[in-house]
C-alpha positions as CSV (number, residue, x, y, z in Angstrom):
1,X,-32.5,-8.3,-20.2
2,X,-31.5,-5.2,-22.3
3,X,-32.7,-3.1,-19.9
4,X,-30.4,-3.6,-16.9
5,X,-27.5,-2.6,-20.1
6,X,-26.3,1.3,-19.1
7,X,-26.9,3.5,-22.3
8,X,-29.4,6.2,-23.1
9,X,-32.7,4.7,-23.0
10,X,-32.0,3.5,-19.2
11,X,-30.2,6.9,-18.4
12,X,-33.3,7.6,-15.7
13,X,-33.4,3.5,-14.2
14,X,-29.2,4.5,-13.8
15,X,-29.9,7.5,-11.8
16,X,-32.9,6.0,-9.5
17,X,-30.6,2.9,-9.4
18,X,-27.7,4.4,-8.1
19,X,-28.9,7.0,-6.0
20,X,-30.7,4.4,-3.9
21,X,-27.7,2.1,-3.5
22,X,-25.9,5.7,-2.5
23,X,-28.7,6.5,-0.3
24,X,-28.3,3.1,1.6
25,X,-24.5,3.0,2.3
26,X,-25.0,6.9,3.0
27,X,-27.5,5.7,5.9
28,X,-25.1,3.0,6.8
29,X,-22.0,5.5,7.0
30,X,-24.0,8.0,9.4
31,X,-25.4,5.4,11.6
32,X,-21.9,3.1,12.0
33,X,-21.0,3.1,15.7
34,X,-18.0,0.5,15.7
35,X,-15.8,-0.5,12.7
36,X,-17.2,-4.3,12.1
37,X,-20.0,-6.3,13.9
38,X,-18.1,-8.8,15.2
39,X,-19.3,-11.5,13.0
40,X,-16.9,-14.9,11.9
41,X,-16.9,-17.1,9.0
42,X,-17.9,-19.6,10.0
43,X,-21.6,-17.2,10.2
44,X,-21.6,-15.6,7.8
45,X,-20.2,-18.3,4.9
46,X,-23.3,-20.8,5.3
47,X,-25.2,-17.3,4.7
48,X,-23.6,-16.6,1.6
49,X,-23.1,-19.8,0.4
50,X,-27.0,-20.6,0.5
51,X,-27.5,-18.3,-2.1
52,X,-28.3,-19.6,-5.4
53,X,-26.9,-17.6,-8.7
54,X,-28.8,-18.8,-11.1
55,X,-32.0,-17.8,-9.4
56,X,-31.8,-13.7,-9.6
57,X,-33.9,-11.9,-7.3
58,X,-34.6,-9.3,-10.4
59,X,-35.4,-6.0,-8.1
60,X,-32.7,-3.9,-7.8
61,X,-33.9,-2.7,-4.0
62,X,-34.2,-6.9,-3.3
63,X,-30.5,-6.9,-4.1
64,X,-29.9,-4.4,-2.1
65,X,-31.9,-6.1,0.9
66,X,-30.1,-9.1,0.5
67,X,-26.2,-7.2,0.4
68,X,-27.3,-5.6,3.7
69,X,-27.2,-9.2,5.1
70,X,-24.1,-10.8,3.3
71,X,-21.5,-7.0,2.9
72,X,-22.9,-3.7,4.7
73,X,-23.9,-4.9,7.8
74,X,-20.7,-7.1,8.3
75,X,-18.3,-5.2,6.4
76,X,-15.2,-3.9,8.0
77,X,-15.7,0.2,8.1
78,X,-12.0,2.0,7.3
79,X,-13.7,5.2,7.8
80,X,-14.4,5.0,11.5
81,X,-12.0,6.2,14.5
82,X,-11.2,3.3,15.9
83,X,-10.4,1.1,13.0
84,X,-6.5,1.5,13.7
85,X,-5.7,-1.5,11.8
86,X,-3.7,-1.9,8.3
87,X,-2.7,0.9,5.8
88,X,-6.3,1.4,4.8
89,X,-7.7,5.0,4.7
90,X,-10.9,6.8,5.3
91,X,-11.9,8.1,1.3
92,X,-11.9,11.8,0.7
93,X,-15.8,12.4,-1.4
94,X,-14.6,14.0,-4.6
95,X,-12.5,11.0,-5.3
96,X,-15.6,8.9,-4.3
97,X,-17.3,10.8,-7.1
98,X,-14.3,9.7,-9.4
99,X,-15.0,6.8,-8.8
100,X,-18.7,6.4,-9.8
101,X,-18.2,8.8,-13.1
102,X,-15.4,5.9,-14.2
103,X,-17.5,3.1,-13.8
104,X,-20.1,4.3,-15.5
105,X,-18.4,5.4,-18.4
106,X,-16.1,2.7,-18.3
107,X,-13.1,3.6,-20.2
108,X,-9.9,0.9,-20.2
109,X,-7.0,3.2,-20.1
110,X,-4.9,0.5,-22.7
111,X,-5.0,2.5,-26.2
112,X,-6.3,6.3,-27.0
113,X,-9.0,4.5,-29.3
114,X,-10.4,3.4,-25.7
115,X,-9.9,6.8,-23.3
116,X,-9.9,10.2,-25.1
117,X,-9.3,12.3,-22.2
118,X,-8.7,9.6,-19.8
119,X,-5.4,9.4,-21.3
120,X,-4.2,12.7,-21.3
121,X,-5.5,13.1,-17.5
122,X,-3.4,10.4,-16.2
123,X,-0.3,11.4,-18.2
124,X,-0.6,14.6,-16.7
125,X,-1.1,13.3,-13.4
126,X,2.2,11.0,-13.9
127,X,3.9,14.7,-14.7
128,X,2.9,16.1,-11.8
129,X,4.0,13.2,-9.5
130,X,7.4,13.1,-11.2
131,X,7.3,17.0,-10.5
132,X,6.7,16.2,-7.0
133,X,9.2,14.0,-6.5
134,X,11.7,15.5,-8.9
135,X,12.7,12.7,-11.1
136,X,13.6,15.5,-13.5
137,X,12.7,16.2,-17.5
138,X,13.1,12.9,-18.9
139,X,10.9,11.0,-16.2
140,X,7.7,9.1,-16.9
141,X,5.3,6.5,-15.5
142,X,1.8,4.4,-15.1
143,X,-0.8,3.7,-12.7
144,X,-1.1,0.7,-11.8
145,X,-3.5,-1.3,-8.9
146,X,-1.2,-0.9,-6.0
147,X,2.1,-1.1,-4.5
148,X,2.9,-4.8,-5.1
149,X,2.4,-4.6,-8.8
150,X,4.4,-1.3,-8.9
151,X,7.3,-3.3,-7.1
152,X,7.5,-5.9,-9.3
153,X,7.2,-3.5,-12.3
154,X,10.1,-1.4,-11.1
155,X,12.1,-4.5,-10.4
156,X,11.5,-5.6,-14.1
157,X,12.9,-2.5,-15.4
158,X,15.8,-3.1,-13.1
159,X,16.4,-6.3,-13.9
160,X,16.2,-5.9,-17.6
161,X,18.9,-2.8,-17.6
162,X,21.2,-4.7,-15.0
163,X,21.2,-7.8,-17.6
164,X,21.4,-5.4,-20.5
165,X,24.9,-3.4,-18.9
166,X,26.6,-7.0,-17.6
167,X,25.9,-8.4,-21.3
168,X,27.1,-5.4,-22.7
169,X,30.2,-5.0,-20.7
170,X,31.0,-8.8,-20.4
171,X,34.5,-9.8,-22.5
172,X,32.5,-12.4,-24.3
173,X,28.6,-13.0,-25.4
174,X,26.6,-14.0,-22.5
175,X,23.1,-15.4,-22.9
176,X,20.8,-13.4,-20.1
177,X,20.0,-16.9,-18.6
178,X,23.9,-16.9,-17.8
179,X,23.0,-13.4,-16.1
180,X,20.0,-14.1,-14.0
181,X,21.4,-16.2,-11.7
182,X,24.6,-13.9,-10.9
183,X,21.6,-10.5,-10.1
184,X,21.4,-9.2,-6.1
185,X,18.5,-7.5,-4.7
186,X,19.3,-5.4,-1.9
187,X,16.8,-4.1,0.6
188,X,16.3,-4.0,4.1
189,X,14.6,-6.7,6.6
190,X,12.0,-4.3,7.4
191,X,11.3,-4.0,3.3
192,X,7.7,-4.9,2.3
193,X,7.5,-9.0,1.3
194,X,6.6,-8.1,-2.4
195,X,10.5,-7.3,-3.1
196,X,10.6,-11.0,-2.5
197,X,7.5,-12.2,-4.2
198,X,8.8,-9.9,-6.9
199,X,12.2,-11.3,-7.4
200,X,10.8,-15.0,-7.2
201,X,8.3,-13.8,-10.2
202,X,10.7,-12.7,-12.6
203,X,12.9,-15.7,-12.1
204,X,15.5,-14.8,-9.9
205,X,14.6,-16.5,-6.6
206,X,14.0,-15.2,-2.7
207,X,17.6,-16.1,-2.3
208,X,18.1,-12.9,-5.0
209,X,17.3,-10.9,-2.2
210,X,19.8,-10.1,0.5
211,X,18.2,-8.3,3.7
212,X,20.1,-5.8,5.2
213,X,19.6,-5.5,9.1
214,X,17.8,-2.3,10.1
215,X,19.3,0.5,13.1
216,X,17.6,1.0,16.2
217,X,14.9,3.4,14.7
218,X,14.0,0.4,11.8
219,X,15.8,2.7,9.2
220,X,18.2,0.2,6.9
221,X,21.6,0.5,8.1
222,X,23.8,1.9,5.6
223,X,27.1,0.8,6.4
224,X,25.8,-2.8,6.1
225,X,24.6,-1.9,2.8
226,X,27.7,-0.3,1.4
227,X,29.8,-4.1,2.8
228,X,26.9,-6.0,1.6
229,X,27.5,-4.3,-2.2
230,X,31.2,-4.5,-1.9
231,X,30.6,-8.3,-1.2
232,X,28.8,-9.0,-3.8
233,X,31.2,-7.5,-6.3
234,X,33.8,-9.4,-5.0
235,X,32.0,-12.7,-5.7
236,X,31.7,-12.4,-9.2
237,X,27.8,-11.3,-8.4
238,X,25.5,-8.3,-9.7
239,X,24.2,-5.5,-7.7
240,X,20.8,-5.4,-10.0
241,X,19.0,-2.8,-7.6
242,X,18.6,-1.2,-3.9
243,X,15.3,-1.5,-2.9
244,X,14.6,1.7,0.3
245,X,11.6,2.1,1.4
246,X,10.3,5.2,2.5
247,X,7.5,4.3,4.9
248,X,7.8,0.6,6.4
249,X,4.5,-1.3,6.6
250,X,5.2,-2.1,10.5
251,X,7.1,1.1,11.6
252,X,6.6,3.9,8.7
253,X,10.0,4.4,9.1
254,X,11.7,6.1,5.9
255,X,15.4,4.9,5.2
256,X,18.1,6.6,4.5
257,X,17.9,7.7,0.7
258,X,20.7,10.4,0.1
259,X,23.2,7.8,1.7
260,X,21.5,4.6,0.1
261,X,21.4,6.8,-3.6
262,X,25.2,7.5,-3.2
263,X,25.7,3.9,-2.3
264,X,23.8,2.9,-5.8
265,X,25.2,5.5,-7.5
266,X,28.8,4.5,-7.0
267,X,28.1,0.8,-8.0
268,X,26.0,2.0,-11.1
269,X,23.5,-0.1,-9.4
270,X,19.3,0.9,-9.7
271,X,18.1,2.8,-6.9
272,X,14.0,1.7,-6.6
273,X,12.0,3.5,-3.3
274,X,9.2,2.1,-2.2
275,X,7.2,5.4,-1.0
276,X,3.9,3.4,-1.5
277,X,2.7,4.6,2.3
278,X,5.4,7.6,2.8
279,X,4.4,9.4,-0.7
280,X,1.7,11.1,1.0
281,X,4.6,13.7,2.5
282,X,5.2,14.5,-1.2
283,X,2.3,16.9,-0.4
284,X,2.4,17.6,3.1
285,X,2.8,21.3,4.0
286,X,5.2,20.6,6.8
287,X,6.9,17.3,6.6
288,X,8.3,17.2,2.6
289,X,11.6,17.1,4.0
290,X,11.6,13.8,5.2
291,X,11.3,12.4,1.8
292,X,15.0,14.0,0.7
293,X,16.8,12.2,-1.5
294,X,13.9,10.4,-3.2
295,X,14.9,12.5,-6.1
296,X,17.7,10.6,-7.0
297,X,15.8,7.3,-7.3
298,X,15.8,5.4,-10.4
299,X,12.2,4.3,-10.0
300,X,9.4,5.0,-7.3
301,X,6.3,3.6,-6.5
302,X,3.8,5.4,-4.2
303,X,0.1,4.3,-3.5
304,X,-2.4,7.1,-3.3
305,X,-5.4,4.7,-1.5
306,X,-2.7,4.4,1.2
307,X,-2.2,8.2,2.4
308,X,-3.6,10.6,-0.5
309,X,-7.0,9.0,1.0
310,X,-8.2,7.2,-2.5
311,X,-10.3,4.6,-2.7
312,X,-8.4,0.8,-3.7
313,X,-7.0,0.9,-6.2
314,X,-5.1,3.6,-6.9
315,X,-1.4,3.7,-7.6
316,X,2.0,4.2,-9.8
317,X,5.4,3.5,-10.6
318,X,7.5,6.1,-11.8
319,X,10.5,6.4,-13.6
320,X,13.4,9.0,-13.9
321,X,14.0,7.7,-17.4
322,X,11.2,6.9,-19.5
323,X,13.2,5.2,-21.8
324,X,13.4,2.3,-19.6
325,X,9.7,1.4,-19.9
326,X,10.6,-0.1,-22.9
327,X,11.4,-3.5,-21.3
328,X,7.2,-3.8,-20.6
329,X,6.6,-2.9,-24.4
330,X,4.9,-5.0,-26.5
331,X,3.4,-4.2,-30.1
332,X,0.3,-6.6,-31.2
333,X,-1.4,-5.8,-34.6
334,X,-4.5,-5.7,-33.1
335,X,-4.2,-3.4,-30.3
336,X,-1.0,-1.1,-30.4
337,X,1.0,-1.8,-34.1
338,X,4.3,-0.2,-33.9
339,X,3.3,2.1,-36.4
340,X,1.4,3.8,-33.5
341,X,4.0,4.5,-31.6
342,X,5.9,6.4,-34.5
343,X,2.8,8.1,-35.3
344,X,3.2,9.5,-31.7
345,X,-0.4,8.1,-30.9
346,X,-0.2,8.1,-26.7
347,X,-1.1,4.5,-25.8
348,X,-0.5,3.5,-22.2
349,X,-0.3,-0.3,-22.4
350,X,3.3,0.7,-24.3
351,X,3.9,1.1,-20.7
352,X,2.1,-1.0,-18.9
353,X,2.3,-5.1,-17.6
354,X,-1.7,-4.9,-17.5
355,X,-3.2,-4.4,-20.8
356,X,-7.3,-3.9,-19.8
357,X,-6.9,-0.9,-17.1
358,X,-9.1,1.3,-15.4
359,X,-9.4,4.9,-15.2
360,X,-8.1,5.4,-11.5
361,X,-6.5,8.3,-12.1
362,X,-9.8,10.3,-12.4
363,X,-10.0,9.9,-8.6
364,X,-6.9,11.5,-7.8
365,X,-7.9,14.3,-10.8
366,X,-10.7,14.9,-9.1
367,X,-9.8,14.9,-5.5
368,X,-6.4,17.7,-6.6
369,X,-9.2,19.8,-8.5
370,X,-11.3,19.7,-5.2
371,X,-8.8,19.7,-2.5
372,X,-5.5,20.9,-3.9
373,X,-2.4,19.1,-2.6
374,X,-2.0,21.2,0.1
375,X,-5.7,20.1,1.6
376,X,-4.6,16.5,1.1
377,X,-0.8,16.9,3.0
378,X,-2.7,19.2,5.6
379,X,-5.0,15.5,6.3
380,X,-1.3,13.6,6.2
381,X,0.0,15.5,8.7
382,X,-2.5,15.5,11.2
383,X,-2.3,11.6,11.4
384,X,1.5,12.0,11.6
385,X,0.6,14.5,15.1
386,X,-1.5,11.5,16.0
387,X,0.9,9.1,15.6
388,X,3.3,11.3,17.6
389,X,1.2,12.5,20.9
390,X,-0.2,8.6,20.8
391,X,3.7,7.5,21.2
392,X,3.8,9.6,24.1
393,X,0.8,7.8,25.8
394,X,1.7,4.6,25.2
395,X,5.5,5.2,26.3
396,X,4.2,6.9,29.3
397,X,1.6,3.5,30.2
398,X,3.4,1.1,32.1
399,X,0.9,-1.8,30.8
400,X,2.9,-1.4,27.4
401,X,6.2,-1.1,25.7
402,X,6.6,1.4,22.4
403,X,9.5,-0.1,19.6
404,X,10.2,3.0,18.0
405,X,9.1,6.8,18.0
406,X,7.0,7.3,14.4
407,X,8.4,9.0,11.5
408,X,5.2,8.5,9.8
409,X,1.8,6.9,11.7
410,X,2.5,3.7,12.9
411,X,2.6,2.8,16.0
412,X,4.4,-0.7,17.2
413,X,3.6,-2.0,21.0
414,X,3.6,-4.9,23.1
415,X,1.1,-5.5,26.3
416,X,3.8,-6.3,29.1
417,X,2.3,-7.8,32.2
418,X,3.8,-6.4,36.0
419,X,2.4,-8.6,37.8
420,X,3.8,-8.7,41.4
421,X,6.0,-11.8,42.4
422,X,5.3,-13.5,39.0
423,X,7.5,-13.6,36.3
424,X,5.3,-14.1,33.2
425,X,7.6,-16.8,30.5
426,X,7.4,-14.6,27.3
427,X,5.6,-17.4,25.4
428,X,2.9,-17.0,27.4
429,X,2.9,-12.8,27.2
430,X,3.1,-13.6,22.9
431,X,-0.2,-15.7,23.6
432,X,-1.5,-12.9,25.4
433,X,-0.7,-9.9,23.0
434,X,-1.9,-12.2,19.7
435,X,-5.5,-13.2,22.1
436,X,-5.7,-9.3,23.0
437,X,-5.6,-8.7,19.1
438,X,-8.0,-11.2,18.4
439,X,-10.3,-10.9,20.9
440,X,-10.9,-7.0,20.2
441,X,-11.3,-7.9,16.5
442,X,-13.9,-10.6,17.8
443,X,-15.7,-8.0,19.6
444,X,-16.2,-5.3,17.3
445,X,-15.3,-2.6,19.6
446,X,-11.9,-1.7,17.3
447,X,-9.4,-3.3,15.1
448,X,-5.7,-3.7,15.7
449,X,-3.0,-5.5,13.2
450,X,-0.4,-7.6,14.8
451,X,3.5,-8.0,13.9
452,X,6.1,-9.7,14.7
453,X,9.7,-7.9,16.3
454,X,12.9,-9.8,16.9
455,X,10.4,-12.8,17.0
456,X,8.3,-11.7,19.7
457,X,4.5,-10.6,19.3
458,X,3.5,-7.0,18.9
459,X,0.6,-5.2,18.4
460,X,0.1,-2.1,15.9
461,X,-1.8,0.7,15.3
462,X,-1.9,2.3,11.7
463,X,-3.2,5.6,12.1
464,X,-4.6,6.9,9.0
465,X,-7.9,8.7,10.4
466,X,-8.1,12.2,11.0
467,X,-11.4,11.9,12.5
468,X,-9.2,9.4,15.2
469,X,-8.4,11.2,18.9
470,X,-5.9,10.5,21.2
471,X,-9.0,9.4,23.3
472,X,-9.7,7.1,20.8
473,X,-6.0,5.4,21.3
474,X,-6.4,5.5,25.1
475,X,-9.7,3.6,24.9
476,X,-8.2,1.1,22.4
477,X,-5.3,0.7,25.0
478,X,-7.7,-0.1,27.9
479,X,-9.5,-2.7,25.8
480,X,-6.5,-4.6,24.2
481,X,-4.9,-4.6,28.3
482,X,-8.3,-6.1,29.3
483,X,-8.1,-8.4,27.1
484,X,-4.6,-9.7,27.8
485,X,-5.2,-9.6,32.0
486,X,-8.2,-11.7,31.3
487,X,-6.2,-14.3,29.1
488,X,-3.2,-14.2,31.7
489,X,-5.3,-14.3,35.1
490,X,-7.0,-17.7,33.2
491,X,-3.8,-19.0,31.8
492,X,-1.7,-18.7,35.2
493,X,-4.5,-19.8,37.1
494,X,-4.7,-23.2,35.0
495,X,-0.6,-23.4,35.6
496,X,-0.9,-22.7,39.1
């Protein structure tokens, strides 16, 4: 069994290893001609649940066999044109490459003892998206495995430096259990869920969280925002942070930041963004503009597998103040002794909630030593001219209705029947937008997410894909409206 261990006598078995497993999804890349097969659990679970573990097959190209069957064949394929579903990009190479150099070597990005180099790398990294966003001198940061745990990291901060100012500045000694209940949250409706799932984590409940409606373009309305915080003060509450986002999961759309940072500013409240799917326009050529006022956050997260086209996982939370990290700092003997820190020996689990961590970062290093920033925004913004000449074909198709015009690449739309005498009960056209979803899914031929709006059933593209046309979208269209005719002409036919 030592010889399936990677070191230097099975340096050669590594290399044939590898390059067959690379030779086989290479040949299953170039020969892909829809995004998934089709297939259901309910065939392929008996398949994988058959197989016995504790009776290994021993060849390496037998295990391969065998994953064709259970992952390649059925797997769902980000990477081609019509796979318009969630916020899940086609993979730029170099940071592919990243990705097989860390595994291999293996390093755990917790203490320096564990990732010479690897350190360094993602500190500098850090820098440089600090520099991008201009969080100024003093800012800092960590990678971390994606958006929801950056959330809830911020938050943390946030909550730890609201309970450390109202104990401060309280007339008498309060006990931060006295404090926790008395915190507010403050983001808006269209905010992603993990605000929520954040707030209920670090024991302050959903109800922490007030949701501020949104305008007509999905943006968080700011004069709600600056009544909601005026509310709360006058109730004897805390303003503990304003969550914006900058790049809604359903409509991209980026809220207001230099009116919401004023807002936080004046009620010395933490400003948190949520750029995990707009912080691609940190590098785009064109578009950096939209992300003004992100400079004035207190913390930001951003997800590079989202739109710097990195493979899952690959994220980070940023802070202007590094200072603030302390609130995730602990010292064990055995792993980081306070002594360490004074000796100004760079150990990233002083900053981190996760102590074992992987080397991410090398894929971004990797992909900005290839590529350059401007080759990765120059990718960005042709999705973002997708999204925008796609708008103008759905708007201009009377089979569908559009929500919003795209700030970033999402597209939110609902099949609408005309149908000539017949007026189609709207429970009946949500049954036939959420069948059109799943029935397309079902069939291989694309994949489509689904939302909700004001309660009623949409349909969304997430346009990620350069490689994607606008021929693409109009064939997608065509399929999802067949789709819903069919499940009409059956359902009012079995009314009628």
């Amino acid at each position: 069994m030592r010889s399936h261990l990677l070191n230097e006598t099975t340096a050669d078995l590594y290399r044939r290893s590898v390059t067959e497993g690379v030779e086989r999804v290479a040949a299953k890349l170039a020969t892909t001609e829809r995004p998934h097969t089709g297939m259901s659990v309910d065939e392929l679970a008996p398949v994988i649940n058959g197989i016995d573990l504790d009776r290994p097959l021993e060849d390496p190209a037998a295990v391969l066999d065998e994953l064709e069957e259970v992952y390649l064949r059925d797997a769902v394929y980000f990477h081609h044109p019509r796979y318009l579903g969630h916020l899940n990009c086609p993979v730029v190479i170099p940071a592919v490459l990243g990705e097989a150099v860390l595994s291999a070597v293996n390093s755990s990005l917790d203490t320096w003892d564990q990732s010479i180099g690897g350190t360094l790398i993602e500190r500098r990294l850090i820098d440089w998206t600090a520099g991008r966003i201009g969080l100024g001198p003093d800012a800092d940061g960590i990678f971390t495995s994606g958006g929801s745990q950056s959330n809830f990291h911020s938050l943390l901060l946030a909550r730890d430096e609201a309970c450390r100012t109202v104990m401060q500045n309280s007339h008498r000694p309060l006990a931060k259990s006295e404090v926790l209940p008395k915190l507010r949250i403050f983001t808006s409706e269209a905010s992603h869920f993990s605000v929520k799932k954040s707030a209920a984590m670090l024991g302050l409940g959903y109800e922490a969280v007030i949701a501020v409606p949104v305008d007509r373009n999905r943006r968080m309305d700011t004069s709600v925002l600056a009544l909601e915080l005026e509310s709360c003060v006058r109730e004897g509450l805390f303003p503990m942070a304003v969550v914006a986002t900058a790049g809604t999961t359903d409509f991209g759309s980026i809220d207001p930041l230099p009116e919401i940072a004023r807002l936080a500013a004046e009620h010395s409240t933490w400003m948190h963004v949520d750029a995990a799917y707009g912080c691609g326009l940190l590098v785009s050529p064109t578009r950096r503009h939209l992300l003004d006022g992100i400079e004035h956050a207190n913390s930001v997260t951003v997800d590079y597998h989202k739109s710097f086209f990195q493979p899952v996982s690959s994220s980070a939370m940023l802070v202007r103040d590094r200072d603030t990290l302390k609130h995730a700092t602990y010292h064990a003997d055995y792993l980081n002794p306070r002594r360490m820190a004074e000796e100004r020996i760079p150990n990233q689990v002083d900053k981190s909630i996760q102590t074992t961590r992987r080397f991410d970062a090398l894929k971004l290093w990797m992909t900005l030593r290839t590529m350059g920033a401007d080759g990765l925004g120059s990718l960005f913004d042709e999705v973002i001219d997708l999204a925008a000449a796609g708008w103008d074909i759905i708007d201009a198709d009377p089979r569908f209705e559009v929500v919003v015009r795209p700030q970033i690449s999402t597209l939110v739309f609902r099949y609408v029947p005309r149908l000539d005498g017949v007026e189609v009960r709207n429970d009946l056209v949500d049954e036939a937008n959420l069948h059109a979803r799943k029935a397309l899914f079902a069939s291989g031929e694309a994949v489509v997410a689904g939302t909700k709006v004001d309660g009623d059933q949409y349909l969304k593209f997430t346009l990620l894909n350069p490689q994607t046309t606008t021929a693409d979208i109009a064939a997608v269209l065509d399929l999802l409206a067949a789709h819903a005719e069919q499940f009409l002409g059956e359902s009012l036919a079995v009314h009628h």
